[in-house]
Steps between C-alpha positions, in 0.01 A plus 500: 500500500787230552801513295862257460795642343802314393754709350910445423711771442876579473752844565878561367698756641717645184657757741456675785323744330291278280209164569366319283175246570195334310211266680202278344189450722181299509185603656217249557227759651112416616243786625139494566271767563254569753209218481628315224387770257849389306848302509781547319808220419820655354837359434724780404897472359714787575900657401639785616874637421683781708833716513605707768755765515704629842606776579716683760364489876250248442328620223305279280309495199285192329318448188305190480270359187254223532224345288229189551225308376218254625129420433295548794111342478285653690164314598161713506194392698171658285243271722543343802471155301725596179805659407776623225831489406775719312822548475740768399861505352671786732842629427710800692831649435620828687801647724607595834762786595659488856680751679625323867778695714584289829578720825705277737403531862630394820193191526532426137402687132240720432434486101229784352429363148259627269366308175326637166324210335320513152296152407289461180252193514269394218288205460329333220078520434336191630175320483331368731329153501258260682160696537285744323671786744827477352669824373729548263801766610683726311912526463640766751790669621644721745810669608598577854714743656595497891743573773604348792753673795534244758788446771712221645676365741710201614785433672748194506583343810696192598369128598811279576648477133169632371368851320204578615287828348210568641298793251173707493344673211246798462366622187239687286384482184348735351338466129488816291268340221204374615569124543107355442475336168166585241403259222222441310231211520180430342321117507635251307153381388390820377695658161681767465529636843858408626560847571110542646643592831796616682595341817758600771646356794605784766872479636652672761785751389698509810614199712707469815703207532742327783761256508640302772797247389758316638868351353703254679777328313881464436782764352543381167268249521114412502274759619110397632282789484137520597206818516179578594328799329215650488307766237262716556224740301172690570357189333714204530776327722755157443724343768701259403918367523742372321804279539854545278799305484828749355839280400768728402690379189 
């Protein structure tokens, strides 16, 4: 699978005690199984909102909200010679609760966090078309539950009139639903059998993830950051990076 994300975002401190922050994203993703058997095209449109809350000795608490939509089309091969096509209005909202408490250290900050994230996703039946093999899928839904304690550290050093914060990540989530999604399917060509069969995709329900990233800008003024990071599952793995330009205001 290979994936672009473009996303904006902006963060007001009200007080010391109090953030506020919002960002809109764009996803542009591609993924192909094994032999060709399928690809997938999606262009996905993202928000998320957030408030956080201090408190004494480094304390901090954040609620975050976000919600999407996009219409991926997924291509089918049924015969080496033919294929089908389909795609599928998907929508999720859902909600993230961090806990983060920062240790300083003499090389830098150590910060446990821990995060409780709930995400509902639902997408819209679909049918199939271009070949006698075509199926027709039901609606479905699911709801997710999982948890992820991870740790982090950086430290800011000094280059000339320059910040520079180098930072490493490690992390694990952990689902406590099971994450694989069921519908049901029959062929389009045949009636009355949307529901004729029930297919599921197995997911992994616990992932280990890294980050390596790196900062270098001005006090007050533009920041450059840029990560590598990679994911990894029983059944799966993604490596990828990211760069992010920050402009206080």
């Amino acid at each position: 699978m290979s994936a672009v994300q473009f996303s904006i975002g902006a963060e007001r401190q009200l007080s010391p005690e109090w953030a506020i922050g919002g960002a809109l994203g764009y996803d542009s993703l591609w993924s192909r199984a094994k032999g060709g058997i399928w690809t997938t095209d999606a262009r996905l449109f993202h928000t998320g909102l957030f408030v956080r809350r201090s408190f004494g000795e480094g304390f901090a608490l954040t609620a975050a909200a976000i919600g999407g939509l996009g219409s991926p089309e997924v291509r089918r091969r049924t015969t080496p010679m033919t294929s089908v096509r389909g795609s599928q209005d998907l929508s999720w909202v859902g909600g993230t609760l961090r806990a983060e408490w920062p240790v300083a250290l003499a090389g830098g900050t150590l910060r446990p966090l821990l995060d409780v994230n709930v995400l509902h996703v639902w997408g819209d039946g679909l049918v199939e078309g271009g070949a006698l093999a075509a199926l027709r899928v039901g609606s479905a839904s699911e709801t997710n539950v999982s948890l992820r304690p991870a740790v982090e550290w950086s430290a800011n050093l000094r280059w000339g009139d320059r910040l520079v914060r180098p930072r490493i990540a490690l992390g694990l989530t952990q689902y406590l639903t099971d994450p694989s999604p069921v519908v049901g399917a029959g062929f389009g060509d045949a009636v009355g059998v949307a529901a004729a069969m029930r297919v599921t995709s197995k997911v992994s329900r616990a992932y280990g993830d890294v980050v390596l990233g790196l900062d270098i800008g001005e006090v007050g003024g533009l920041t450059v950051g840029a990560n590598l990071f990679a994911r990894v599952s029983e059944r799966s793995y993604q490596v990828g990076g990211g760069l992010q330009l920050r402009l206080p205001f």
